[in-house]
C-alpha positions in Angstrom: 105.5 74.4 118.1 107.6 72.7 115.5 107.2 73.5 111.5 105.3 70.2 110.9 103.0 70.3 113.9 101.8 74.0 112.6 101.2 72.8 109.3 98.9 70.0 110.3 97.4 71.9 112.9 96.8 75.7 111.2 93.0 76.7 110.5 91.2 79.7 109.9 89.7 81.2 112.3 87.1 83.6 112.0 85.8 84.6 115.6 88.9 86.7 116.5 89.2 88.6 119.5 92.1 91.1 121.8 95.0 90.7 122.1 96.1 91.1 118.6 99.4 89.7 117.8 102.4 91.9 119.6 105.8 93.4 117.5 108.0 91.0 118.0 105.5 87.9 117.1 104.6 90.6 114.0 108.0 91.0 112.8 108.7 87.0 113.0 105.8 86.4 111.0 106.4 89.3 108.7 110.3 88.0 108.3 108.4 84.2 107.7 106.5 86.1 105.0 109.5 87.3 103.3 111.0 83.7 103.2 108.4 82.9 100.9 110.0 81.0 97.3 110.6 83.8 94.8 112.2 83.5 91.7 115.0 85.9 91.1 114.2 87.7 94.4 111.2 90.5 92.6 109.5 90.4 96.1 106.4 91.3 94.7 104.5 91.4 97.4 104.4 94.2 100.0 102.2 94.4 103.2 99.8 97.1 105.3 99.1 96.7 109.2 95.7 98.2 110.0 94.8 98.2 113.8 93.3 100.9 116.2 90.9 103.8 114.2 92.2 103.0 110.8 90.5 100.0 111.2 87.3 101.5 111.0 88.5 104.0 108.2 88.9 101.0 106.2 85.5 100.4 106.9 85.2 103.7 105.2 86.5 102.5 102.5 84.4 99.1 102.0 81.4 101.6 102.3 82.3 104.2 100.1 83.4 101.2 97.7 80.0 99.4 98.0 78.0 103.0 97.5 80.1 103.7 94.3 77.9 100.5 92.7 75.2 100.1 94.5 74.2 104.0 95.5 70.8 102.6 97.3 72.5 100.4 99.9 70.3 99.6 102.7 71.1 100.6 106.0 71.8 96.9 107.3 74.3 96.3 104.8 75.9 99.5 105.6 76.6 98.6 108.5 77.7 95.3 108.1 80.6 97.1 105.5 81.8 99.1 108.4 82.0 96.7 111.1 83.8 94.3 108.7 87.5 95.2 109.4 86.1 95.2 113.4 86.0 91.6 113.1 89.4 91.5 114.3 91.5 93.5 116.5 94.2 93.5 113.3 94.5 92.9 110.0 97.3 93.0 107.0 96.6 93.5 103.8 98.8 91.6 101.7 99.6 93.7 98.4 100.1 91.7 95.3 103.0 94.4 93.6 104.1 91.8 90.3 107.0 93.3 88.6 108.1 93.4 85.0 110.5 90.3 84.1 111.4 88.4 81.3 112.1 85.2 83.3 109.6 85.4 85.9 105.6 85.7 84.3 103.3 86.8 86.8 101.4 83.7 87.6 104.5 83.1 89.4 104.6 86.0 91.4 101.1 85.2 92.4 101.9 82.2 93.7 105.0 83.8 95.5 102.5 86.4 97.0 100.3 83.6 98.2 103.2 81.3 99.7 104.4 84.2 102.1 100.5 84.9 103.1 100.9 81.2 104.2 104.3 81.9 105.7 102.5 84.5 107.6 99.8 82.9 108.7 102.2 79.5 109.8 104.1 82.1 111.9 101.0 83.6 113.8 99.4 79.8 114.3 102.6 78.7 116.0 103.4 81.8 117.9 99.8 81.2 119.7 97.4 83.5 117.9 94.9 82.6 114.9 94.4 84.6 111.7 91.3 84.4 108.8 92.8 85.2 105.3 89.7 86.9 103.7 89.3 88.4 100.1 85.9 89.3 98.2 84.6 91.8 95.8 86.7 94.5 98.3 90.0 92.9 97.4 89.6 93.7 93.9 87.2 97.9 94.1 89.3 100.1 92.6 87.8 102.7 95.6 89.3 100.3 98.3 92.4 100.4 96.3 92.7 104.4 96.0 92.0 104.5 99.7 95.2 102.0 100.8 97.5 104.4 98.5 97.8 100.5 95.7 99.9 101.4 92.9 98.9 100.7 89.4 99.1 97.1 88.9 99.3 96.8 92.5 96.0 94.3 93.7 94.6 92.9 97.5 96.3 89.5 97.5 93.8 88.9 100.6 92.9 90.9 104.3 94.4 88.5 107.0 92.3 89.2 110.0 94.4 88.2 113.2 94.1 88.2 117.2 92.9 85.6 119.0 90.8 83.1 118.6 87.5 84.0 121.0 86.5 80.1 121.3 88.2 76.9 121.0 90.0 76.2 117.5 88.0 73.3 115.5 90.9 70.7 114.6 91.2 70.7 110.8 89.5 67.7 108.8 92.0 65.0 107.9 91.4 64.6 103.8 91.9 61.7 102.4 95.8 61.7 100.0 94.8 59.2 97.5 92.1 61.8 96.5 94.8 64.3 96.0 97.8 62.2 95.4 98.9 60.3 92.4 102.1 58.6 91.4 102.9 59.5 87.8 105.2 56.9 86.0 106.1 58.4 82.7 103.3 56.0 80.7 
């Protein structure tokens, strides 16, 4: 698939099923990631694969997370914490890791951190498999943090759930440019 047909042709894809992406379409996307603009090279992003049983640890984690505020939590929503991260036969977290520089403000780094999520994501699209970038309240408890080992500073730039898409992939909506588009002419 060439660069521009993945672009126009990526969506998120939630129903995600075996086989997960193997090593060597992991490492391409991973070294797609790390090709992501970054002013003055601060890579401030780093990145956790969770597959197998810690899958379900992570689970764990949104639980213990969601008990921490809310200590009366049915048993339904339990459940639905643990079975979250089984949604998907892998997922990566993509750590947000900003570092201290005088030229380079943070925004920046976020938006660094975000363009190699999409890197990622372009790499798994055109090497076959689909991927869901997911945040919520999780991306952000300082419990779910503690349990993946974050730094301080550190924050969840987003889960990407990958594997394969377990039905037919719904072709992306065409939006309309002049909506988005405008020519500015310096008056």
């Amino acid at each position: 698939m060439d660069a521009l047909d993945a672009l126009l042709t990526r969506s998120s894809i939630g129903g995600l099923t075996d086989p997960a992406p193997d090593e060597a379409t992991l490492t391409d996307a991973f070294r797609a990631a790390l090709r992501a603009p970054d002013h003055r090279m601060l890579r401030p992003w780093r990145y956790l694969v969770v597959r197998g049983a810690a899958r379900t640890a992570l689970g764990q984690a949104f639980l213990q997370a969601a008990l921490k505020d809310t200590p009366d939590l049915g048993e339904t929503e339990r459940n639905r914490l643990l079975a979250m991260p089984l949604r998907a036969p892998l997922i990566v977290v993509a750590v947000l890791s900003p570092r201290v520089d005088d030229k380079v403000p943070e925004y920046e780094q976020v938006l660094s951190a975000g363009a190699a999520v999409q890197n990622f994501l372009l790499a798994i699209h055109a090497a076959g498999f689909a991927a869901m970038w997911r945040t919520g309240w999780m991306a952000v408890h300082p419990t779910v943090h503690a349990a993946l080992g974050l730094q301080a500073g550190e924050t969840i730039a987003g889960f990407v759930y990958c594997g394969t898409a377990s039905s037919a992939s719904r072709t992306p909506a065409s939006l309309p440019l002049a909506e988005f588009v405008r020519e500015w002419t310096g008056a």
